[in-house]
C-alpha positions in Angstrom: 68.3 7.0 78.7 66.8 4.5 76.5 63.1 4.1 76.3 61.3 0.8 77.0 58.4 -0.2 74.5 55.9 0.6 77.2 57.1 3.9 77.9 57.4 4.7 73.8 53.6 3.8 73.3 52.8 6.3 76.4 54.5 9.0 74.7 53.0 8.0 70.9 51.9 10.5 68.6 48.0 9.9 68.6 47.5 8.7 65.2 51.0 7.7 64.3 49.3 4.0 62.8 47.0 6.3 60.2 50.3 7.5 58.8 50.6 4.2 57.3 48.2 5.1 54.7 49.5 8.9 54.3 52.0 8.4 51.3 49.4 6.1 49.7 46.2 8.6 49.6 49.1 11.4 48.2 50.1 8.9 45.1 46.9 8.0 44.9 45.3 11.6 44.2 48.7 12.4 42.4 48.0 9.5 39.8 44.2 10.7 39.4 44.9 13.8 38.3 47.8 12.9 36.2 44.9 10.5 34.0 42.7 12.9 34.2 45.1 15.8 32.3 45.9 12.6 30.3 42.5 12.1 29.2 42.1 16.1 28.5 44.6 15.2 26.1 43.7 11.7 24.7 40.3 13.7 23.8 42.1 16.1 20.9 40.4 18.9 21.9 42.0 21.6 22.6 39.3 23.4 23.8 39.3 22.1 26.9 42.5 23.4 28.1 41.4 26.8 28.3 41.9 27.6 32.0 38.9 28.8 32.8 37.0 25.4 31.7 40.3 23.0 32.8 40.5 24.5 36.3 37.1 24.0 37.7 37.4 20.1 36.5 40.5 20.2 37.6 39.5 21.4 41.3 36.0 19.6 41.1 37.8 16.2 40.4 39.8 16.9 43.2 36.5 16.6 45.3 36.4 12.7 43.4 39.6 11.2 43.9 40.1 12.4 47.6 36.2 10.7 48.4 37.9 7.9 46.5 41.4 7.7 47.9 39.9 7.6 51.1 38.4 4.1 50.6 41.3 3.0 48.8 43.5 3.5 51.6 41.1 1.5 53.8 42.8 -1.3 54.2 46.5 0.2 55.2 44.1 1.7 57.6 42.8 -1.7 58.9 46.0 -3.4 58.9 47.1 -0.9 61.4 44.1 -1.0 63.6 44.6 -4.7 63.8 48.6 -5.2 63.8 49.7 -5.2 67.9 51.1 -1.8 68.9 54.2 -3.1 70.2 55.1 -6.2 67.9 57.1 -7.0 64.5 57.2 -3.0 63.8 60.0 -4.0 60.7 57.5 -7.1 60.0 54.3 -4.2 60.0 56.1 -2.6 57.6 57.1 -5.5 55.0 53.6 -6.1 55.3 52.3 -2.8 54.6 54.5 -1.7 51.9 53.1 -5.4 50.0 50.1 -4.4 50.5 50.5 -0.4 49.0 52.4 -2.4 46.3 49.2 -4.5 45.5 46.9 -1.3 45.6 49.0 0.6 43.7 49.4 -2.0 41.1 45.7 -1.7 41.2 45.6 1.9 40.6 47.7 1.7 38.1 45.8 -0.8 36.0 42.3 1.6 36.8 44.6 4.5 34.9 45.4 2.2 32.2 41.9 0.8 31.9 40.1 4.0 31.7 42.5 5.1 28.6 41.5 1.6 27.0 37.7 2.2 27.8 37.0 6.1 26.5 39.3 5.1 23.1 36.4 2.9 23.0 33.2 4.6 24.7 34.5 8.5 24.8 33.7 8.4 28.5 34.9 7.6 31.7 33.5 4.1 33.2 29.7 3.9 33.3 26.8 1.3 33.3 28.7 0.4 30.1 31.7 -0.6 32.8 29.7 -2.8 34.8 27.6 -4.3 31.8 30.7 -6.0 30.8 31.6 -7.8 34.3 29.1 -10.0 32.8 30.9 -11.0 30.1 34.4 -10.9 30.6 34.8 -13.9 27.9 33.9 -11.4 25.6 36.1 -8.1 26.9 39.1 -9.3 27.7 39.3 -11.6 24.9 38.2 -8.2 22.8 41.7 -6.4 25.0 43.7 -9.0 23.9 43.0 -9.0 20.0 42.8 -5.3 19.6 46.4 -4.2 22.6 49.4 -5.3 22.9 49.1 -6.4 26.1 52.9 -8.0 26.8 54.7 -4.3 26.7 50.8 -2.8 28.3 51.2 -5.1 31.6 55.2 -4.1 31.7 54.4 -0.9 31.5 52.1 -0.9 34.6 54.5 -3.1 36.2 57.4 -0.8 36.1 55.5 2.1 37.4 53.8 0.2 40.1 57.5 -0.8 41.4 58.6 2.9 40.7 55.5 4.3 42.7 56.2 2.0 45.6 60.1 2.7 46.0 59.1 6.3 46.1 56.7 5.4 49.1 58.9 2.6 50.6 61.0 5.2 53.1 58.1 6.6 54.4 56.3 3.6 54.8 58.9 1.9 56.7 58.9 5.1 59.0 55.6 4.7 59.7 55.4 1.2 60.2 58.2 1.9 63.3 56.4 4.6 65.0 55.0 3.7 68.7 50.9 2.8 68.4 48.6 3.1 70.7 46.5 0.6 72.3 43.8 -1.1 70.8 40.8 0.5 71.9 42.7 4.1 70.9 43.6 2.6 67.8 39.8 1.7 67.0 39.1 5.1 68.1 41.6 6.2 65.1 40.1 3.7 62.5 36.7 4.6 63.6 37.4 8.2 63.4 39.0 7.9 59.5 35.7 5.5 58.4 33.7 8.7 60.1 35.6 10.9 57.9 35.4 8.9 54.3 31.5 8.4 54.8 31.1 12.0 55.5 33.5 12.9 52.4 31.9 10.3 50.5 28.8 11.7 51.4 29.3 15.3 50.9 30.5 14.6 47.1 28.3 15.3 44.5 27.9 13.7 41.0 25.9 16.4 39.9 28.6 18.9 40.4 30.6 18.5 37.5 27.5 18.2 35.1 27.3 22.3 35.9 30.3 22.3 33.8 28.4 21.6 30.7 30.9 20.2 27.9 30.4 17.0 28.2 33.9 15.6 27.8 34.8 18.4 30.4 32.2 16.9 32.1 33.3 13.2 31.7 37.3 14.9 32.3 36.4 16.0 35.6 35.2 12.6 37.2 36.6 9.6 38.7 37.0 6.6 36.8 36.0 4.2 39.9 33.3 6.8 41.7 31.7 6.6 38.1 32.0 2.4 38.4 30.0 2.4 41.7 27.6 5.4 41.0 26.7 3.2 38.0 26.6 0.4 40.2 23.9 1.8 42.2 21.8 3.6 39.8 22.1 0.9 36.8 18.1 1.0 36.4 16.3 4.0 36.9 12.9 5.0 38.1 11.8 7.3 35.0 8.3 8.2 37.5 10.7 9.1 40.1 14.1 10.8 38.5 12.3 12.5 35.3 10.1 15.2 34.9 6.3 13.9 33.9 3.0 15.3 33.2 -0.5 14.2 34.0 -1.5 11.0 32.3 -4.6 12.8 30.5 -2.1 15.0 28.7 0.5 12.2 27.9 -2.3 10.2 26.0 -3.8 13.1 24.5 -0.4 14.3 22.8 0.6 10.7 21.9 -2.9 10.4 20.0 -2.6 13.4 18.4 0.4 11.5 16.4 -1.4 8.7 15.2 -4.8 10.1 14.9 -5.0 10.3 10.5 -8.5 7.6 10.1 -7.3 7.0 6.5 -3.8 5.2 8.2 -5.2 4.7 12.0 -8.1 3.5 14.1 -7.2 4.2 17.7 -7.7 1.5 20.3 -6.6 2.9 23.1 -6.4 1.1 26.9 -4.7 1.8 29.9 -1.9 0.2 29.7 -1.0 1.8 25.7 -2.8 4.9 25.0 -1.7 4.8 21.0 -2.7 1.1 20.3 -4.0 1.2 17.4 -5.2 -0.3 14.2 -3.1 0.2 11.2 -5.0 0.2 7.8 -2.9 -0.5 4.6 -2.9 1.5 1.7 -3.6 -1.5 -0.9 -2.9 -5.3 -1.0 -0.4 -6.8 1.4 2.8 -8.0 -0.2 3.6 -11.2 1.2 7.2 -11.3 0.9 9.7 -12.7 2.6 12.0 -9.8 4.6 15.8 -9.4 5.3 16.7 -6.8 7.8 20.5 -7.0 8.0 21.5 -4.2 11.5 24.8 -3.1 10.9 27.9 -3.0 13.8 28.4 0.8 14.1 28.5 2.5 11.0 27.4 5.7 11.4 27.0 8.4 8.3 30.6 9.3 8.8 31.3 5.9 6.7 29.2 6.6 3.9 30.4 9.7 1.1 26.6 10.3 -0.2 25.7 11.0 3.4 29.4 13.6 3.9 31.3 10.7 5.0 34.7 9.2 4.3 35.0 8.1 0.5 34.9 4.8 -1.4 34.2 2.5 1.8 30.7 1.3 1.5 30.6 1.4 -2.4 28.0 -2.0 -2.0 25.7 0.1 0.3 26.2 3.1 -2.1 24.8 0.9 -5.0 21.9 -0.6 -3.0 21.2 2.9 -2.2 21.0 4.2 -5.8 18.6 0.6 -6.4 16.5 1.1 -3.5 15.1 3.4 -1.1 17.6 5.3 0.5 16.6 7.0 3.6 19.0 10.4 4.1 18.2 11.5 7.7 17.8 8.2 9.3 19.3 8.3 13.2 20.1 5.5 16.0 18.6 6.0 19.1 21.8 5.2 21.1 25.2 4.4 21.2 25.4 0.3 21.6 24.4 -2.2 20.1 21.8 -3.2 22.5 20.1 0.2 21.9 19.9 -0.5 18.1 18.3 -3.8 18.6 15.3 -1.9 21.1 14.2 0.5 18.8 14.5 -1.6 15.7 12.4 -4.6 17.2 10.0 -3.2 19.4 9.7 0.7 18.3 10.3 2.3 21.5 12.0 5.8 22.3 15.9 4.9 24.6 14.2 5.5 28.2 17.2 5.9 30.8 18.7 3.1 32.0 19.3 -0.4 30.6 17.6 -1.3 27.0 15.0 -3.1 27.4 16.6 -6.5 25.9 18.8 -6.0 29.7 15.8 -5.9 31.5 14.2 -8.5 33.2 10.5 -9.5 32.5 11.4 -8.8 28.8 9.8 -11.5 26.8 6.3 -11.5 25.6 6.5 -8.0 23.8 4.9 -6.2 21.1 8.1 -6.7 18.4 7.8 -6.6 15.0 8.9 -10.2 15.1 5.8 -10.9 16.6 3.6 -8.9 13.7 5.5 -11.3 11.2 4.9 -14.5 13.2 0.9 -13.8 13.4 1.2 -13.5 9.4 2.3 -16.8 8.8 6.6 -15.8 9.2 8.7 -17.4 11.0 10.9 -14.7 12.9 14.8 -15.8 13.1 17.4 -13.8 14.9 20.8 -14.6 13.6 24.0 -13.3 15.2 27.7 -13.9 14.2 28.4 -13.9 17.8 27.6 -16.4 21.0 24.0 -14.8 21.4 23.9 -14.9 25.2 25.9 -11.7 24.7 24.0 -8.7 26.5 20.9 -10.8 26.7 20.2 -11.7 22.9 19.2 -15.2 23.3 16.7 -14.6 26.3 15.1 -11.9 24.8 14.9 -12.5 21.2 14.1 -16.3 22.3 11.1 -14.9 24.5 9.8 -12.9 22.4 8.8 -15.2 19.7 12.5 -15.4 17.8 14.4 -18.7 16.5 17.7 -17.5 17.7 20.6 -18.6 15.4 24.2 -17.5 16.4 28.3 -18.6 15.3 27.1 -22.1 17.3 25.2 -23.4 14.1 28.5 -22.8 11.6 30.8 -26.1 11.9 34.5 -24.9 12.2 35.3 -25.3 8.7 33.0 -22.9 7.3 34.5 -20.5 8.8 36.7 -18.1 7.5 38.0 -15.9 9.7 36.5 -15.2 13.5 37.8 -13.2 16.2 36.4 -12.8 19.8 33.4 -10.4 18.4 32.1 -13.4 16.3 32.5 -14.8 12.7 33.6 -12.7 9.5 30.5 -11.1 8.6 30.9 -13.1 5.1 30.0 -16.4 7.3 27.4 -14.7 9.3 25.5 -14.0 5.9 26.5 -17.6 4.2 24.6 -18.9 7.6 22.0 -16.5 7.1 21.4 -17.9 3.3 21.8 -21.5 4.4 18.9 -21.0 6.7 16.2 -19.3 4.5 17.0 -21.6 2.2 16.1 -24.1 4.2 12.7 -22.4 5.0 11.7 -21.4 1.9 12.2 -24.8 0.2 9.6 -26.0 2.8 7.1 -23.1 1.6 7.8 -20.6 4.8 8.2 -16.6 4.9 10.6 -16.0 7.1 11.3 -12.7 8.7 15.3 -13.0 9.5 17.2 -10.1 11.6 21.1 -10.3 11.1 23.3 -8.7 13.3 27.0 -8.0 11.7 30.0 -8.2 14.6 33.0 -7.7 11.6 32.6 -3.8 12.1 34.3 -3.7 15.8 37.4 -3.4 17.2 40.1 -5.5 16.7 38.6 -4.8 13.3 40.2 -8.1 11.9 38.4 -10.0 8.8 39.8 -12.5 6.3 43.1 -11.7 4.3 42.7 -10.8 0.2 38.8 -9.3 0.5 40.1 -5.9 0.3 42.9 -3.6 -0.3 43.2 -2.6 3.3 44.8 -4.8 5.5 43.1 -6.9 8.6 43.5 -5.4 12.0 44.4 -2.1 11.1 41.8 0.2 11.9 37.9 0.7 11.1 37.9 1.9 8.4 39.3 -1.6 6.8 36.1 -3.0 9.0 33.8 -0.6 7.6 35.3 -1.4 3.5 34.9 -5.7 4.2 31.7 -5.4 5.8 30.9 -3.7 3.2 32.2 -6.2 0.2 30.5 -8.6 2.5 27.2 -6.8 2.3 27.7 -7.0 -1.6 28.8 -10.4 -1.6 25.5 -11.5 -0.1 23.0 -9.8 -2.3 24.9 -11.6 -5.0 24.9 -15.1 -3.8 20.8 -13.7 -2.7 20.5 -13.5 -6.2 20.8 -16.5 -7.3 18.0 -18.1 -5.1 14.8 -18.9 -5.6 13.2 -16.2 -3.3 15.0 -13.1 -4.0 12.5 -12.0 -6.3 10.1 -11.9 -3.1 12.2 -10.4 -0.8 12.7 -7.3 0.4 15.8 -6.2 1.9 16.5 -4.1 4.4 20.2 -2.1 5.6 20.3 -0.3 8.7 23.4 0.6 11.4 22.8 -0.3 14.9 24.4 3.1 15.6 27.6 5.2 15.2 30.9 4.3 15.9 31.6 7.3 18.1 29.1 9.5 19.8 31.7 12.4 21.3 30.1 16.0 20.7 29.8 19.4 22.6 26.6 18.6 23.4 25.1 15.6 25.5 23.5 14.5 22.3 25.1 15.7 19.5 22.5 14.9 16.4 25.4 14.2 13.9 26.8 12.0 16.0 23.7 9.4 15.4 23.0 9.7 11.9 23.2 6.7 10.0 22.4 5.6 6.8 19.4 3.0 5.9 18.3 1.3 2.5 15.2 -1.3 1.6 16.2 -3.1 -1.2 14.1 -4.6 -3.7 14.5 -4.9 -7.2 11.9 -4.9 -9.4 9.6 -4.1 -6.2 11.0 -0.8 -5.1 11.3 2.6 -7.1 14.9 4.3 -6.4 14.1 7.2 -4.5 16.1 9.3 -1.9 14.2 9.7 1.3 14.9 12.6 2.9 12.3 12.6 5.8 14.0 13.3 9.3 13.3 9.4 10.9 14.7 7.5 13.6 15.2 4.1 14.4 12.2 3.6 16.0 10.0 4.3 12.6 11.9 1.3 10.8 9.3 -1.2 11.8 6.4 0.8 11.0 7.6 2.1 7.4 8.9 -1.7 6.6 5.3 -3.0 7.4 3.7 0.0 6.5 5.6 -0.4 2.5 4.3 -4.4 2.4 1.1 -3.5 3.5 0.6 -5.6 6.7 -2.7 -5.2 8.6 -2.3 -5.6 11.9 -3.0 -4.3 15.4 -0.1 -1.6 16.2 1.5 -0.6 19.7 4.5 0.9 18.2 6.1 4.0 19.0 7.3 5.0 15.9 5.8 6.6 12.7 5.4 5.1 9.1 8.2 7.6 7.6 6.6 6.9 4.1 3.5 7.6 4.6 2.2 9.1 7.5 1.9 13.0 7.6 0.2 14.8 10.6 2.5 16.1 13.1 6.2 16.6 12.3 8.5 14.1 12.5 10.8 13.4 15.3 13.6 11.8 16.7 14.6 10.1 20.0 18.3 9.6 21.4 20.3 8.7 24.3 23.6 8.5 26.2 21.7 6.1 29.4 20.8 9.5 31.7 20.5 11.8 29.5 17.9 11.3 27.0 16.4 13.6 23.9 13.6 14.4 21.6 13.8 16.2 18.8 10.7 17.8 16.9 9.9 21.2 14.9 13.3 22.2 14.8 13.8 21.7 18.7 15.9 19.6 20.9 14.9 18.5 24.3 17.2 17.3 26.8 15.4 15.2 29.9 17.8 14.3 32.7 17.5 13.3 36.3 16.2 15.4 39.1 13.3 16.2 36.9 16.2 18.6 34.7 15.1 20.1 31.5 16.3 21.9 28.8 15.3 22.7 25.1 17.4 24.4 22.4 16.5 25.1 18.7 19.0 22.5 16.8 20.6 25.2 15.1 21.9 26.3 18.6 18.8 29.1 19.0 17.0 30.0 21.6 13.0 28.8 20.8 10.2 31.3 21.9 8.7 29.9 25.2 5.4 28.6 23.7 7.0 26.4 21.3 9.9 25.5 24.1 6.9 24.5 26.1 5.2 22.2 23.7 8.1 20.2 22.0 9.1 19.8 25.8 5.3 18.4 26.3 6.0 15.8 24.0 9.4 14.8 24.4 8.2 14.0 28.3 4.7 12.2 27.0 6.5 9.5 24.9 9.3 8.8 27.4 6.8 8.6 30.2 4.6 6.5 28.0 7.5 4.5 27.1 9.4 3.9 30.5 5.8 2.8 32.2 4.9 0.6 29.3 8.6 -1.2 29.5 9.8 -0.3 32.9 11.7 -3.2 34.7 8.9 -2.5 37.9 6.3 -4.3 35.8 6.2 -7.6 36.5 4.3 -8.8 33.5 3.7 -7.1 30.2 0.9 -6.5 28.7 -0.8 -9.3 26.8 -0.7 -9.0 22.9 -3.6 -7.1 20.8 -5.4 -9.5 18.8 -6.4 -8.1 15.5 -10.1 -7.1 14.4 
């Protein structure tokens, strides 16, 4: 005897609707795992497949995608809460198996995208990730210069229509089970929501961090939990996450740095505990000052540093001319880092740089120092400036902001979704200190080079490695550009009074076994200035955040300091140190010692040769790696409203 529709959805299986989503939440933790072995692989280090460091990823990253797969199945979910239980059961399951295809096509795309995002970042997707929603002019025109993107989108088209023929069968059987009524049916939903917030919930970011590599660590995650835990903790309470000390013992370290009375006269307040009065050696040289930041070349470029030969014979040469600084590292890993520590002097805290913040104008910058001797301070960028916040924070803090804008169309050479060929960038750059110095102005000019990133395209015939294939063609024109412009430098007027200065904004890669591998920010940095300058190789350990000082320090400037960072040239005292970051995870290094501050208050301190330091000196260079974050993060935390007012000299 045949059953009627009423007496089929009496006899229902209880949940038959939630099977809709069942061969979904299988593909979808299937595909998961599958990128992440991929990604084990795309790394190249074989290392990692050692099964007792690939199975606990393995089984931890399990723990992800399931949380995940549970909210991506939502809406299969929904569809049959809401769908009637005893209507259209072949129209439910058109319907459903669309909608699978759609998220499937999305899951897809998420696989390919995290492939596309650690060739570039070495990581799955982080703040980095959801920095660049903002400015999806810039990254997806960035995809489409440096992929192929015609065979790309085939590809994930093909396996999203594989994926759902595979699930089509038992979708449709699904789809023409009886359902419950309605209010069982929101009983059902309910009960699943129940089930993903208490998964969600029970799932841990911090577990896979106890695996310690940190590509095993990166390996083991989820590329779309790592989107939304990014999401959420974009800026971070340094008072709140990070261990601290008392405020006596913070200020009493940082002094301690800066307190030589032939270089310093403290003048402390509240509000900057090593403001302080900087008192030059001799006359002050009132030239005019060049300080061209680099796009990501890192020592690994440059053969007198152990790097890859004959790319950066111009740098090489300024090198030999010039001061060349031998242990120079970036702070961080982007751009926006190197731009922090080399205009306002201030250790990476976690978080966003402080040019992402808000409330960011009206800083102590070493634009600023140059504008209150007579400069004027320009920022010029081969780019469209309003790129992760140049314009509104070099513009508010004191900076004539010149960008790819002020070149007319046919002065350009060659430009690609980065910006202009670095040759334009510097042709603009010479264009407008000409025009300020035949009006009788100093002028304190910042250029930032784009040529150096990926699609790593620059004018045919510079060169005799061809556009678009790889970085290290980037590295060789931006180099020849470099040259090209302290040629055409030459021939002006004030080149005699200038000094020159060549620093990376950081390295092109910073994958390591540790969280912050050392090598993996050393870059190299020359001052240039013939006739002004003794060659010399510098071999004090220095960081980023010292470039301001020494540069002032070496012209002599008076003026009324609230820098963090140390005149390399000069200043003795205390060892030197260093200060890096990968956004959670940031490190100081001092007397041999590296310190690793991450949240939760966690700790942890190893000699840099990999040793294990004696307590008492663990202790101490942990002391001060905490002092100057803490200093730092409440001196340019995002929870101040308004920053302190500038020093006025004595």
């Amino acid at each position: 005897m045949t059953e009627t529709p009423i007496q089929a959805q009496r006899t229902a299986p209880t949940a038959g609707r939630l099977a809709l989503a069942g061969p979904l939440f299988v593909a979808f933790v299937v595909v998961s795992a599958l990128t992440r072995l991929g990604l084990a692989a795309f790394n190249a280090d074989t290392s990692l497949f050692e099964p007792l460091r690939l199975g606990p990823a393995v089984l931890l990253g399990l723990g992800y995608d399931v949380a995940v797969a549970l909210w991506w199945c939502l809406p299969l979910v929904l569809l049959g809460w809401w769908w009637p239980a005893a209507r259209a059961r072949s129209a439910l399951g058109i319907v459903a198996l669309v909608l699978t295809a759609a998220l499937i096509g999305g899951l897809v795309f998420v696989s390919v995208a995290e492939f596309v995002f650690w060739n570039e970042f070495a990581s799955r997707f982080n703040f980095i990730a959801v920095d660049y929603l903002l400015y999806t002019r810039e990254v997806i025109g960035n995809i489409r210069e440096s992929y192929r993107l015609t065979p790309l989108f085939a590809g994930i088209g093909v396996a999203t229509l594989l994926l759902t023929l595979a699930l089509a069968r038992r979708m449709r059987r699904a789809a023409l089970e009886p359902a419950p009524g309605l209010w069982r049916r929101s009983g059902h939903a309910a009960l699943y929501v129940a089930v993903a917030v208490a998964v969600t919930a029970g799932v841990n970011t911090g577990w896979k961090d106890r695996l310690g590599q940190p590509q095993l660590v990166q390996v083991a995650g989820n590329g779309v939990w790592e989107f939304f835990h990014a999401v959420r903790y974009n800026q971070i309470d340094y008072q709140r996450f990070y261990a601290t000390l008392p405020q006596a013992q913070v200020n009493a370290i940082l002094q301690r740095r800066f307190a030589d009375p032939a270089h310093y006269r403290l003048m402390a307040t509240p509000e900057m505990p090593i403001r302080r009065e900087v008192i030059p050696d001799g006359p002050q040289r009132g030239m005019n000052v060049v300080m061209v930041s680099i796009e990501s070349l890192g020592a690994e470029f440059v053969e007198s540093l152990g790097g890859a030969r004959g790319l950066t014979p111009n740098l090489e040469r300024l090198g030999r001319e010039g001061l060349f600084f031998e242990r120079m590292y970036a702070t961080g890993t982007r751009t926006v880092r190197g731009l922090e520590a080399l205009t306002l002097s201030v250790p990476p805290t976690p978080g966003h740089a402080v040019p992402m913040r808000p409330n960011n104008s009206g800083l102590f910058t070493i634009g600023g120092v140059f504008k209150d001797k007579g400069y004027e301070a320009l920022y010029l960028y081969g780019g469209y400036s309003y790129f992760d916040n140049m314009a509104s924070f070099f513009g508010g803090n004191g900076y004539t902001v010149i960008d790819r804008t002020a070149i007319d169309k046919k002065d350009i050479h060659h430009e690609n979704i980065w910006g202009v060929a670095d040759e334009d960038l510097f042709d603009l750059a010479l264009r407008e200190i000409d025009t300020r110095a035949a009006a009788g102005k100093k002028v304190f000019a910042h250029v930032m080079t784009t040529s150096n990133h990926r699609p790593y395209t620059y004018p045919a015939d510079r060169i005799d490695i061809p556009s678009g294939t790889g970085r290290d063609g980037a590295v060789k024109y931006t180099d020849f550009a470099i040259g090209q412009f302290v040629e055409k430098a030459r021939q002006r007027p004030w080149f005699d009074n200038t000094l020159f200065v060549f620093v990376a904004d950081h390295t092109s890669i910073a994958r390591g076994r540790s969280d912050l591998p050392m090598e993996r920010y050393h870059i190299p940095m020359v001052m240039y200035a013939p006739g002004k300058i003794a060659p010399r190789r510098v071999d004090a350990l220095s960081s980023q955040i010292d470039v301001a000082p020494t540069l002032l320090g070496w012209l002599n400037v008076p003026y009324v300091s609230e820098f963090f960072g140390r005149d390399v040239l000069r200043d003795g005292g205390p060892a030197p140190s260093l200060f890096m970051a990968n956004y959670q995870t940031v490190g100081f290094v001092g007397e041999g010692m590296q310190v690793e501050l991450r949240p939760k208050q966690g700790t942890r301190v190893t000699g840099v040769d990999g040793s294990k330091p004696s307590t008492e000196h663990a202790q101490e260079a942990l002391d001060e790696g905490i002092a100057f974050y803490q200093a730092a993060a409440q001196r340019f935390s995002s929870r101040r409203f308004e920053p302190p007012p500038p020093p006025k000299e004595r």
